[in-house]
C-alpha positions, -999 to 999 in steps of 0.1 A, spaced: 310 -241 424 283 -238 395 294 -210 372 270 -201 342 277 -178 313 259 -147 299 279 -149 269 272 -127 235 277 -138 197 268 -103 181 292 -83 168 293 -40 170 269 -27 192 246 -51 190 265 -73 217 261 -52 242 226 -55 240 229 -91 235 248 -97 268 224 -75 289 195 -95 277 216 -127 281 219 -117 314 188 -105 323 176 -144 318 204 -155 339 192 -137 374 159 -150 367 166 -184 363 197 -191 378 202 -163 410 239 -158 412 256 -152 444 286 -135 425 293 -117 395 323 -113 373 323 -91 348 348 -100 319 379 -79 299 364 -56 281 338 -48 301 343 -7 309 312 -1 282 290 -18 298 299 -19 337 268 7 347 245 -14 332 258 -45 345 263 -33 383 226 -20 381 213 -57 370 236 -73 398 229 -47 425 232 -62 459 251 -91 450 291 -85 446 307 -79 410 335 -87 403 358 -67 373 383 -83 356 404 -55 341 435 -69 329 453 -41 311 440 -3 316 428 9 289 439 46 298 473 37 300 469 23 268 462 58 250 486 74 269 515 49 271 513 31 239 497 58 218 473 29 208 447 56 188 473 83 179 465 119 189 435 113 194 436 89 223 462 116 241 431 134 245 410 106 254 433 95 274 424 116 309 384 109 300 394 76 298 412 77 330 383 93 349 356 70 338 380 39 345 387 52 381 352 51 391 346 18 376 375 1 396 366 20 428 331 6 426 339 -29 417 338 -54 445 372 -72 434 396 -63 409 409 -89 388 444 -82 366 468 -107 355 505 -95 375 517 -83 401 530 -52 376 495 -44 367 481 -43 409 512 -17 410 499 3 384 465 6 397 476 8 430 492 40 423 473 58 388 438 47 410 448 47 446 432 16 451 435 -10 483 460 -35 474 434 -56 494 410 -50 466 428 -66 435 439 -98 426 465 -109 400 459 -146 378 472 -156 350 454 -151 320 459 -193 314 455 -211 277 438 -237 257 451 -269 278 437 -296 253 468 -302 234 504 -316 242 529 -309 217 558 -326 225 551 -356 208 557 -341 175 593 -324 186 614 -358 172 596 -352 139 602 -311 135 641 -313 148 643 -333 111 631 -304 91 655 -279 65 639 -248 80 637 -238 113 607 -224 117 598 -196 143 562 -186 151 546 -153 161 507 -150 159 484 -119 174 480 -84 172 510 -64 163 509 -32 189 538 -17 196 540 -37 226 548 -67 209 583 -52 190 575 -63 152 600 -43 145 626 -58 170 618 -89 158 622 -82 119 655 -64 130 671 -91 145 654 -113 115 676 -91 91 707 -101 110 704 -145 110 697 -145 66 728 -166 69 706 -196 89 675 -215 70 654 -195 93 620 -186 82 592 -162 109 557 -170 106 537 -145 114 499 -149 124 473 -119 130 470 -81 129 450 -57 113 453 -48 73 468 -21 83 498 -38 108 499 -62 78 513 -33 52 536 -23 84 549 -57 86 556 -63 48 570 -22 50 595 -32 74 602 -66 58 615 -47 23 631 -22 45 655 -48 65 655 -66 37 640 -98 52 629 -125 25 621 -158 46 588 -153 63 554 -160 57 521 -139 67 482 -151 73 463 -128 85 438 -153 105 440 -186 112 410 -204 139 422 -211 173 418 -247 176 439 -248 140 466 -222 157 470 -247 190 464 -282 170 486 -277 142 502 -242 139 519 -236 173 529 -280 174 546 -275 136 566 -246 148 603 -253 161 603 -219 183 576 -199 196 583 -158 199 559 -151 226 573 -121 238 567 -93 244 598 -73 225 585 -37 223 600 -25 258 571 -1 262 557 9 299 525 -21 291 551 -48 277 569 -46 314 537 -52 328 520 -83 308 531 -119 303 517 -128 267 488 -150 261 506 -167 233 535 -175 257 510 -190 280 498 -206 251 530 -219 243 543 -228 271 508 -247 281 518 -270 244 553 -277 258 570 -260 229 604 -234 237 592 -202 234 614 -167 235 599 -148 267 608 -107 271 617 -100 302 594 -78 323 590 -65 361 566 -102 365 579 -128 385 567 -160 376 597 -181 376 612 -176 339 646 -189 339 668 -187 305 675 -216 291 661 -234 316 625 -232 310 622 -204 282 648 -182 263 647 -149 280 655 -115 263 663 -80 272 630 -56 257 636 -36 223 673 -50 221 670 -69 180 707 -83 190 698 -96 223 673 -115 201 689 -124 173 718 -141 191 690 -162 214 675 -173 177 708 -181 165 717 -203 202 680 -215 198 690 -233 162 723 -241 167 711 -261 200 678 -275 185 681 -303 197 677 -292 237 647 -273 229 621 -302 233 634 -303 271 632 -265 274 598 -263 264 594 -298 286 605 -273 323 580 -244 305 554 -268 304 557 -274 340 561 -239 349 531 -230 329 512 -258 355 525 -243 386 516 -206 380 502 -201 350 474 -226 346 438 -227 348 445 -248 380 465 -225 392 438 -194 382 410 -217 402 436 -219 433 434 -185 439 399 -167 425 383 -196 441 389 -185 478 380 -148 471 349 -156 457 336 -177 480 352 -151 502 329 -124 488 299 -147 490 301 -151 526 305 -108 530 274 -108 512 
């Protein structure tokens, strides 16, 4: 299968433009017989299905970004009233699209019943990680350190629990434990130090951007536990698996899973430390087992690298959007 890119490097709205003329060059020198349309492509899906007409698109729309205004009050007020625009203009878009790509089961049940779309029509894959890099080589070296270091990185919505996690932070100043935290906007950042003084929580650290290959070379290998979530217990964390615990998982390194309505084959302790949502107990007494058993951590994150090859890998993504493309090739 020869896949090409129309890929953008604009920022703002200049990447929109960008992309459709990237595009544009692609049909005329390359003649796709499918499409796929990436996350975070509702802004531009008219224009998009109008350069592709007559061959299938395909929409990958992992999260819905309706439910996010409503559910997680991601803009405030103001996306409550968005929210039903958002919805209608999001309806039409998935309804058109040739296949709908999301990344669980959850999520085909959402839009399965908010869109009233053919089960037939979507498709659930992982959303799969940087593969490059095998940390377990390093796990003899960071069992020797003083502090046991625990590592979240990405945005800080609601539906990742920063405050669940600073809570049950507040309750293990006792143990040489120190968070890491990686990511958010200026604005999360004030929230995040807010809550720190507020719990009283003293042994952490905060960038607020670190590269990628930096985060998967050296940040997420240093760490002794990965936090990859998600702890908020709102309707979108039941839905997702994380990319940083696909990320973590994919590195070999234990990582602290939520627990959600996805089955993908998390066991606790076996091949991740599971948690109940929202619950800074629940996860305060995992961090507490998770550095008083250090030492079986290498071979819990050993079984979540394997899991992460059976179903969450980019093998496993090719295994199954492979056949339904080709399978739309052939309707076309």
């Amino acid at each position: 299968m020869d896949v090409r890119e129309a890929r953008n490097s604009s920022r703002g709205l200049a990447r929109y433009a960008e992309a459709l003329s990237v595009l544009l060059r692609l049909n005329k020198d390359f003649k796709p017989d499918v499409y796929v349309l990436g996350f975070r492509g509702h802004e531009i899906y008219w224009p998009v299905r109008w350069l592709t007409r007559g061959k299938p698109l395909v929409f990958d729309a992992l999260m819905s970004p309706s439910a996010a205004l409503r559910e997680e009050n991601k803009a405030g007020w103001i996306g409550q009233i968005l929210a039903p625009i958002m919805r209608w203009m999001e309806g039409g878009i998935l309804r058109n699209a040739d296949l709908v790509l999301t990344d669980t089961s959850a999520h085909i049940d959402l839009y399965v019943e908010q869109f009233k779309l053919p089960r037939e029509k979507l498709l659930a894959i992982p959303v799969g990680a940087l593969e490059t890099v095998h940390a377990s080589d390093q796990d003899g070296q960071l069992l020797l350190q003083d502090v046991f270091s625990v590592l979240f990185y990405g945005s800080m919505l609601p539906l990742h629990g920063i405050e669940t996690i600073i809570a049950a932070a507040a309750s293990l100043t006792d143990l040489p434990i120190r968070f890491d935290f990686i990511g958010g906007s200026p604005r999360q950042a004030k929230q995040l130090h807010r809550l720190c003084r507020q719990y009283g929580v003293t042994q952490y650290t905060y960038r607020r951007w670190v590269p990628l290959d930096d985060l998967v070379t050296q940040d997420l290998p240093r760490s002794d536990l990965c936090l990859g979530g998600p702890f908020g217990g709102t309707p979108q964390a039941r839905r997702v698996v994380t990319s940083k615990t696909s990320q973590a998982l994919a590195l070999g390194k234990a990582t602290v899973v939520g627990a959600t309505d996805a089955d993908l084959g998390f066991v606790e302790r076996e091949n991740c430390l599971l948690v109940e949502q929202a619950d800074p107990n629940a996860l305060a007494q995992t961090l507490r087992w998770a550095f008083s058993h250090r030492a079986v951590l290498p071979q819990i994150g050993e079984r979540g690298r394997q899991l992460y090859r059976r179903r969450l890998s980019v093998e496993a993504i090719a295994q199954q959007l492979c056949p339904a493309l080709r399978t739309l090739q052939r309707r076309d």
